[in-house]
C-alpha positions in Angstrom: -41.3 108.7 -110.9 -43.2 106.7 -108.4 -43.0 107.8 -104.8 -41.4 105.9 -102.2 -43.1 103.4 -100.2 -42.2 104.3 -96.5 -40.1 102.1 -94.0 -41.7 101.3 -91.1 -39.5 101.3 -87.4 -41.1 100.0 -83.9 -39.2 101.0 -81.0 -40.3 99.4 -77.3 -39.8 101.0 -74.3 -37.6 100.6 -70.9 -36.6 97.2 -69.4 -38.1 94.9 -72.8 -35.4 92.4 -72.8 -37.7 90.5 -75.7 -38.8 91.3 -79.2 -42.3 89.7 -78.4 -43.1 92.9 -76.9 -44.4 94.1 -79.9 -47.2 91.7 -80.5 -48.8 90.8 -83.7 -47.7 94.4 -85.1 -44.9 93.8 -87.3 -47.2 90.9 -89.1 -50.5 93.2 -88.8 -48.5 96.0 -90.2 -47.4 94.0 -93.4 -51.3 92.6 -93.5 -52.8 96.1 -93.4 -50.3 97.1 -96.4 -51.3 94.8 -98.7 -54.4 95.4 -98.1 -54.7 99.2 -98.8 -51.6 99.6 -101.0 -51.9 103.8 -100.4 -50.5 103.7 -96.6 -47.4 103.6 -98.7 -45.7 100.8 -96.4 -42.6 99.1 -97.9 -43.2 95.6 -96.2 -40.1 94.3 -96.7 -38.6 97.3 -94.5 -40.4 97.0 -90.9 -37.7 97.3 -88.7 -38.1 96.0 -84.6 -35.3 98.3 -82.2 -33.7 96.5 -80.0 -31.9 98.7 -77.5 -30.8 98.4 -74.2 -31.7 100.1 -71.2 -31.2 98.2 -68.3 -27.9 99.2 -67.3 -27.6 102.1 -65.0 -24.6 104.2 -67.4 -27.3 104.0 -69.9 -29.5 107.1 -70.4 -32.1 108.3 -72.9 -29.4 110.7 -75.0 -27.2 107.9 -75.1 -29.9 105.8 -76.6 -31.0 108.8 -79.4 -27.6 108.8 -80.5 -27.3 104.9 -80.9 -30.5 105.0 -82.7 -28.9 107.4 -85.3 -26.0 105.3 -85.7 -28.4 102.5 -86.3 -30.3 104.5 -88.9 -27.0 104.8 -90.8 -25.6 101.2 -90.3 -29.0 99.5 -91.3 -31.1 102.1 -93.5 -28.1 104.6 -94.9 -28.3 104.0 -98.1 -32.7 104.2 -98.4 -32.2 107.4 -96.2 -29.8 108.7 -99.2 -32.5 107.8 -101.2 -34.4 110.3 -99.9 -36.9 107.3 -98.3 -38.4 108.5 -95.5 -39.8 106.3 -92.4 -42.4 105.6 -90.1 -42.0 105.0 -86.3 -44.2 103.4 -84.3 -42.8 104.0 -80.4 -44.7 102.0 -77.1 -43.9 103.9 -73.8 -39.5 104.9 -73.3 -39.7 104.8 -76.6 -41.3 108.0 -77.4 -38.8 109.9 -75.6 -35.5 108.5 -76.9 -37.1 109.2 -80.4 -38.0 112.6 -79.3 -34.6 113.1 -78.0 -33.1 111.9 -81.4 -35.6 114.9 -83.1 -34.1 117.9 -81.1 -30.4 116.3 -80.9 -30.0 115.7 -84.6 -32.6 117.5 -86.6 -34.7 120.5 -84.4 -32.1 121.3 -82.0 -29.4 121.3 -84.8 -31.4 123.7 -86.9 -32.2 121.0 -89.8 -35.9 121.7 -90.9 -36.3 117.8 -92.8 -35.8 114.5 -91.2 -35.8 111.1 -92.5 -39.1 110.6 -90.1 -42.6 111.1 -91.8 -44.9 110.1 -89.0 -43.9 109.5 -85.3 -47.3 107.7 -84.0 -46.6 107.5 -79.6 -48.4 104.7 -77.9 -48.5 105.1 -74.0 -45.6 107.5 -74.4 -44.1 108.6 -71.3 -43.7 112.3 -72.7 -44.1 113.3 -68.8 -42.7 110.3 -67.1 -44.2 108.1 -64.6 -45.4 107.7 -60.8 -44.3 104.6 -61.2 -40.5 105.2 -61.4 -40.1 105.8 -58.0 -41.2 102.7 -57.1 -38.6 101.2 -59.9 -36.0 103.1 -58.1 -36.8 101.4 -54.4 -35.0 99.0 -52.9 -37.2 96.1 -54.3 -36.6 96.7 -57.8 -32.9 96.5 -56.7 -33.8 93.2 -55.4 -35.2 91.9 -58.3 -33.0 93.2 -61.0 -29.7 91.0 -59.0 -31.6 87.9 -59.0 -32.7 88.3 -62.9 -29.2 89.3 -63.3 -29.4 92.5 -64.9 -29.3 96.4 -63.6 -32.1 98.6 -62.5 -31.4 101.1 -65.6 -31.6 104.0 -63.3 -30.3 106.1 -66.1 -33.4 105.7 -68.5 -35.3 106.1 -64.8 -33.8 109.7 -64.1 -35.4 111.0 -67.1 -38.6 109.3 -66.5 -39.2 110.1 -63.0 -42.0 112.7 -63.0 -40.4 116.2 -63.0 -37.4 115.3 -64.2 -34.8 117.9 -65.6 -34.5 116.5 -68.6 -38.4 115.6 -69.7 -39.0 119.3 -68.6 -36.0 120.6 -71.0 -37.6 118.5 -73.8 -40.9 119.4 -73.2 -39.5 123.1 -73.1 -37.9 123.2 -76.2 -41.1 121.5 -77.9 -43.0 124.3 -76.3 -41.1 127.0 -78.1 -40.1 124.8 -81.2 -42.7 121.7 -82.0 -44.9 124.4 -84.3 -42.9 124.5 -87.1 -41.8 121.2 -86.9 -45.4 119.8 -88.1 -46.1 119.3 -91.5 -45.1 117.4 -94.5 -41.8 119.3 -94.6 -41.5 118.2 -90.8 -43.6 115.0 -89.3 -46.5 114.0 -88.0 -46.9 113.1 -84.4 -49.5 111.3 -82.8 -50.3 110.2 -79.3 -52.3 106.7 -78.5 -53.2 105.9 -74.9 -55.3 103.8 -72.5 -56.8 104.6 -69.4 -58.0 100.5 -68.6 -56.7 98.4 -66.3 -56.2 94.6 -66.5 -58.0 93.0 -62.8 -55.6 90.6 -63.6 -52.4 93.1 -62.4 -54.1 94.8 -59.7 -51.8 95.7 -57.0 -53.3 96.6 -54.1 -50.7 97.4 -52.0 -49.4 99.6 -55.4 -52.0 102.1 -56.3 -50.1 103.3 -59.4 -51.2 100.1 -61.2 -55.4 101.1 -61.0 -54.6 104.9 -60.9 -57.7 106.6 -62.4 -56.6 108.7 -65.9 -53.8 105.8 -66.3 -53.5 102.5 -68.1 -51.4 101.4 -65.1 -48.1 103.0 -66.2 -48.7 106.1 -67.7 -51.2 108.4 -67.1 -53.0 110.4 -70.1 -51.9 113.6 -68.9 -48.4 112.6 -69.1 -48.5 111.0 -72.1 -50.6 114.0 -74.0 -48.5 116.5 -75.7 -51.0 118.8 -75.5 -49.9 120.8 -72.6 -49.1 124.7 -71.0 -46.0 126.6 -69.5 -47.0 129.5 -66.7 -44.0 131.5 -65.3 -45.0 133.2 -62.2 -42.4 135.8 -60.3 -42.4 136.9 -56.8 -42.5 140.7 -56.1 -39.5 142.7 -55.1 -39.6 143.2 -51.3 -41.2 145.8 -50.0 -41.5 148.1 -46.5 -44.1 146.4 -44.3 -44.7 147.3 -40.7 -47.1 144.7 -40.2 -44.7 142.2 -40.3 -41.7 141.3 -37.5 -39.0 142.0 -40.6 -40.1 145.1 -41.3 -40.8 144.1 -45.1 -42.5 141.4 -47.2 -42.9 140.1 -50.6 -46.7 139.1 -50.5 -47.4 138.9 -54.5 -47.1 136.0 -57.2 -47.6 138.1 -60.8 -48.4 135.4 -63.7 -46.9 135.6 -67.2 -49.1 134.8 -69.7 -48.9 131.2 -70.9 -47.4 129.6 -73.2 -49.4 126.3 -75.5 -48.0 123.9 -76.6 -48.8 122.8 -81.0 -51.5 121.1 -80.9 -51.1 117.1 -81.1 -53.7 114.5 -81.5 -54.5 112.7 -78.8 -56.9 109.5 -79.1 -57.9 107.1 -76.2 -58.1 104.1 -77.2 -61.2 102.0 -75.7 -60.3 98.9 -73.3 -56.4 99.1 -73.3 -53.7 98.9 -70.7 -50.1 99.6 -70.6 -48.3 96.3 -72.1 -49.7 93.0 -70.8 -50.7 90.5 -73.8 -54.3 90.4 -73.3 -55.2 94.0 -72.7 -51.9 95.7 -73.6 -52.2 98.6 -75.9 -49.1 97.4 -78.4 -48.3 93.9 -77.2 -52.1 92.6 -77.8 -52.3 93.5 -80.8 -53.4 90.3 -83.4 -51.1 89.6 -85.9 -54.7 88.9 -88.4 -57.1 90.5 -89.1 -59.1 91.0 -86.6 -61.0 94.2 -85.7 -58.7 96.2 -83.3 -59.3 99.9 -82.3 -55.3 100.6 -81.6 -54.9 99.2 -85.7 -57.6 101.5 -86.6 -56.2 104.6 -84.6 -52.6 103.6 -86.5 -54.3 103.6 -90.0 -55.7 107.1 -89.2 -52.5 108.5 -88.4 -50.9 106.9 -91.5 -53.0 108.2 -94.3 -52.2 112.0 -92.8 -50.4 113.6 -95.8 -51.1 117.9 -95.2 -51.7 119.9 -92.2 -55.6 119.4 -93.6 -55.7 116.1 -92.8 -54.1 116.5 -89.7 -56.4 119.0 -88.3 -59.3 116.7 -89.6 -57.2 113.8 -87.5 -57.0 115.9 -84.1 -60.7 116.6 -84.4 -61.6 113.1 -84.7 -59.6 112.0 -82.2 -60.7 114.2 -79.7 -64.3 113.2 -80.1 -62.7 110.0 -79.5 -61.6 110.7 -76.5 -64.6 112.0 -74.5 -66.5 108.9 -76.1 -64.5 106.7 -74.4 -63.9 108.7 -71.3 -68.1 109.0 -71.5 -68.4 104.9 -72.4 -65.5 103.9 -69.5 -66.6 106.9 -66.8 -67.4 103.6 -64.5 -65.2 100.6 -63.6 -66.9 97.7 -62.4 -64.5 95.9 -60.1 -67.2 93.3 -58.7 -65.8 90.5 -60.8 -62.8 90.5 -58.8 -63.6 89.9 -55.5 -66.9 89.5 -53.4 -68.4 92.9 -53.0 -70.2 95.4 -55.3 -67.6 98.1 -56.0 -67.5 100.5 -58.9 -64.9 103.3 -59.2 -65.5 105.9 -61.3 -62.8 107.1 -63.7 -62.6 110.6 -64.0 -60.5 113.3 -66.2 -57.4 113.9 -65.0 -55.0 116.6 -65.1 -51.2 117.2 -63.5 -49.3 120.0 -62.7 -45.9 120.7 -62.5 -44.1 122.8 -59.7 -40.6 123.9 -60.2 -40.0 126.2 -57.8 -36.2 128.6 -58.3 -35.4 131.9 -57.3 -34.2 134.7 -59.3 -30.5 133.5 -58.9 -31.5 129.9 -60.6 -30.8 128.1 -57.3 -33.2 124.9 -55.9 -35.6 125.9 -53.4 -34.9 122.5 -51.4 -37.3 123.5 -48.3 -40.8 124.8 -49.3 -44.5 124.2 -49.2 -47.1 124.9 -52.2 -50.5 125.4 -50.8 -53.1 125.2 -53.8 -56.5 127.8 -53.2 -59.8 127.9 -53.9 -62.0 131.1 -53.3 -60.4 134.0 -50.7 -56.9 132.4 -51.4 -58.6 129.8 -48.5 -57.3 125.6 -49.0 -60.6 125.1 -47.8 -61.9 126.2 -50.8 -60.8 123.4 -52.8 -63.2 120.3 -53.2 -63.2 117.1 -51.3 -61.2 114.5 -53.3 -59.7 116.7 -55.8 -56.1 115.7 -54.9 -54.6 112.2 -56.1 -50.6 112.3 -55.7 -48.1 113.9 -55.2 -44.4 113.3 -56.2 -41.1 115.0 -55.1 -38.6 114.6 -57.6 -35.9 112.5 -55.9 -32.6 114.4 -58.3 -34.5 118.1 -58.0 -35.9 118.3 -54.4 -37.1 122.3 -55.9 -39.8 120.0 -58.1 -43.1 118.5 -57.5 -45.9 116.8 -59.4 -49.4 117.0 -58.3 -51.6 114.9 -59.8 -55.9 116.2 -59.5 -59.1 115.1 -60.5 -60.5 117.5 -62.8 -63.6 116.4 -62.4 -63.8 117.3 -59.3 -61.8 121.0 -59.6 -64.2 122.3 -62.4 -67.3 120.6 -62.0 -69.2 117.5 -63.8 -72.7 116.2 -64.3 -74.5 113.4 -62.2 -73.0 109.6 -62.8 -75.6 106.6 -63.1 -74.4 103.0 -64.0 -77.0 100.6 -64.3 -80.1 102.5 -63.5 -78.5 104.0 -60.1 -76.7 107.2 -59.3 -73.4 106.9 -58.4 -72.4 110.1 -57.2 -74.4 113.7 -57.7 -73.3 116.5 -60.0 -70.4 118.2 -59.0 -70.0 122.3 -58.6 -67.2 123.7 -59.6 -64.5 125.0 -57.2 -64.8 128.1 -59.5 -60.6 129.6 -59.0 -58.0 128.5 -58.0 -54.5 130.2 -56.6 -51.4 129.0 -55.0 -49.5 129.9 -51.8 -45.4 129.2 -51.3 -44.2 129.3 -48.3 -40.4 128.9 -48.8 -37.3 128.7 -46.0 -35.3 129.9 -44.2 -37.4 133.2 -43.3 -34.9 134.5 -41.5 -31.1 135.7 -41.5 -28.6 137.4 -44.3 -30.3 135.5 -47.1 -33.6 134.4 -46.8 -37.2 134.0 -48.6 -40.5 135.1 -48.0 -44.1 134.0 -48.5 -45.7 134.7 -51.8 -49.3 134.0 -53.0 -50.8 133.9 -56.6 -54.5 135.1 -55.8 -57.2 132.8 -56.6 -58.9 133.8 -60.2 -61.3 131.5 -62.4 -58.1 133.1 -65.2 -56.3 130.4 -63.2 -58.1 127.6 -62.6 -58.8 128.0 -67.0 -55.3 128.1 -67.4 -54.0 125.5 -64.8 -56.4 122.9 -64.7 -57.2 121.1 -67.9 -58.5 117.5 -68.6 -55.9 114.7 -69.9 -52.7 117.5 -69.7 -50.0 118.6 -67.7 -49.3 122.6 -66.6 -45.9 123.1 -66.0 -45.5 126.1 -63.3 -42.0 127.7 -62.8 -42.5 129.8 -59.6 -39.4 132.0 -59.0 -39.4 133.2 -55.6 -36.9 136.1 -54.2 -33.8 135.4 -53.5 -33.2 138.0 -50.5 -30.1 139.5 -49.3 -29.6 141.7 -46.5 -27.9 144.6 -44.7 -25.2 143.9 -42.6 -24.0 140.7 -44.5 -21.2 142.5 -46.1 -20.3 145.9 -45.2 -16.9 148.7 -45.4 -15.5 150.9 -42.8 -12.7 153.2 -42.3 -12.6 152.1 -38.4 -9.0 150.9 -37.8 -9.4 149.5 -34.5 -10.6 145.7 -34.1 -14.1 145.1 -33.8 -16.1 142.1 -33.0 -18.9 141.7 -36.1 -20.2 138.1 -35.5 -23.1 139.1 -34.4 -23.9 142.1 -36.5 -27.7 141.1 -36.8 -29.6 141.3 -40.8 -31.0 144.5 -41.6 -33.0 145.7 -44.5 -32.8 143.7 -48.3 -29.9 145.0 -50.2 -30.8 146.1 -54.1 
């Protein structure tokens, strides 16, 4: 019996109001086929989504579970079949098929889904810094006069931090391993870290962010990423303090890896504009393209074998291009000499709780270099930082890693740029929640500097999610029994010790 060519399945991302977002793929796609008839590619079955998510009511689950009654109205009777498909996702799109994965097949306990290969292009896996700005009062602005909502929604999940892109992540975390295979699917993630002069914002860094192709930024797109738990101490007796007791100690868990995913950057791409965008400018011929090429790669993966030969390639790939685009050369648009040099980045995730699973709304996170001392972090290591506007208890700082662990000297055109870095060597973290005072309260807590930390925390092109759960403290005197008949006045019976 001959096997079954594959159906193919491109699915765009948030706001595309237009099929044209997909370039010269569907047509490249069918070329490519014919070509080299073992990608397997039915090319009468290439299947463009188009979904909406521009209306605020909408949200990312909703979407996953219109796709599968999609999958059913058009493709039922091939899925019967036992034909299986290929998706090809650009940015949103990623996570609404990722959502479909865990709602209908890994979260439901079903070990084989109609999907073969799930190839991610700009994929906002962790969301995006730009979202907030999508969520202002300008975006508002614009979406009444085009006549169409915001889609805060989709935006909720894809604001950095978010709930739900954490839970995902989460379950991938503790799931995504035996979901790999050719009993599973393949996934793949395809990025950019160019920018088209062209867009430059300059009142909106976002769009020329360094480790971003002006949307989404490798680390958040990479699935390739860690999970540290850290606890607070118990309180304990301390005179040296006005309370009487303290709580002084962050203890780490070890961490938890993600599966490994391949990750390739692909050279000279941005998010989605036609003549730099990684999907959209794609040629519908046949000429040479290095996002095509990545795609073909990912397509001819058939065993874990090939897929560990695929990841291997495609991080070579990676720290060529990083290597080859180290320096951008923004002299040609505007009047002066100015390079910016692209380093590795990396984000982290704080989601700070306490041991009764409330939101810490009112803290600070202190990151540490050597002696637990801020100062001994280096100059220009920090990028961003983000609040999560729904979880006040989450943040998202965004470093250079370059700058955290070290690099060598940078030269462009026969001149050094900037000298070799040292490393920072460890790092640590300090929270300093409140209220410090009264019946319930919190206390200070620091995870001591350690080079164990910086390994684990920092790493180039990935995200670290860190859930800190601080002590939730209750004292003496909030709640007490007596056998004292007559009336007494306890308003202000002042906190004592912390209750068990």
């Amino acid at each position: 019996m001959a096997k079954q060519k594959r159906i193919v399945v491109l699915v765009h991302g948030w706001s595309v109001r237009n099929t044209d977002t997909y370039g010269g793929l569907p047509e490249r796609l069918k070329l490519e086929a014919r070509r080299s008839p073992d990608l397997e590619l039915d090319v009468h079955q290439i299947w463009l989504s188009e979904y909406i998510s521009f209306h605020n009511e909408v949200t990312i689950p909703d979407i996953a579970r219109a796709f599968q009654a999609a999958l059913k109205r058009e493709l039922g009777d091939a899925l019967k079949n036992q034909q299986r498909f290929v998706c090809i996702t650009h940015s949103t799109g990623a996570p609404v098929i990722r959502a479909w994965l865990h709602h209908f097949y890994i979260g439901a306990g079903k070990k084989l889904p109609p999907l073969s290969h799930l190839i991610m292009l700009a994929p906002a896996n962790f969301g995006s810094a730009l979202v907030q700005l999508g969520l202002s009062k300008l975006s508002r602005l614009k979406a009444w006069f085009e006549g169409v909502d915001v889609g805060t929604g989709v935006l909720d999940w894809l604001e950095l931090g978010s709930d739900q892109s954490l839970a995902l992540n989460l379950e991938w975390l503790q799931r995504g391993a035996g979901c790999i295979g050719p009993k599973g699917f393949f996934p793949f993630v395809l990025a950019g870290q160019s920018h088209d002069p062209k867009l430059y914002d300059f009142v909106n860094s976002y769009t020329a962010e360094m480790g971003s192709d002006g949307v989404i930024r490798v680390a958040s797109a990479n699935l390739n990423y860690t999970h540290v738990r850290l606890e607070q101490m118990a309180p304990a007796p301390d005179k040296n303090t006005a309370l009487g007791f303290s709580a002084p100690r962050l203890t780490p868990a070890a961490p938890t890896l993600s599966p490994a995913v391949p990750l390739a950057l692909i050279p000279g791409v941005c998010h989605s504009d036609l003549r730099m965008g990684i999907m959209r400018s794609i040629p519908a011929d046949a000429t040479p393209n290095a996002t095509v090429d990545a795609i073909l790669q990912c397509l001819h993966v058939a065993t874990l074998k090939d897929y560990a030969a695929v990841f291997d390639a495609f991080r070579a790939q990676t720290a060529e291009v990083q290597q080859r685009e180290q320096v951008e050369d923004r002299s040609l648009i505007g009047p002066f000499d100015h390079q910016v040099i692209m380093d590795p980045c990396c984000m982290l995730v704080l989601r700070v709780r306490d041991d009764q699973g409330n939101v810490l709304k009112d803290f600070d996170v202190l990151l540490t270099g050597k002696n637990d001392n801020p100062n001994g972090l280096p100059p220009g290591f920090f990028i961003d930082r983000q609040r999560n506007h729904l979880d006040p208890g989450t943040l998202t700082y965004y470093l250079n890693h370059a700058r955290m662990t070290g690099a060598p000297a940078v030269e462009y055109k026969g001149r050094q740029l900037r000298a070799a870095l040292p490393s920072c060597e460890q790092l640590g973290l300090h929270v300093i929640p409140y209220p410090q005072e009264g019946f319930v309260s919190y206390q200070p807590a620091t995870l001591t500097a350690s080079a164990e930390n910086l390994a684990n925390f920092i790493k180039p092109n990935q995200t670290t999610i860190v859930d800190i759960v601080m002590r939730r403290i209750v004292r003496e005197g909030m709640y007490r029994l007596t056998r004292d008949a007559s009336p007494e006045d306890f308003t202000k019976q002042p906190p004592g010790t912390p209750v068990a």
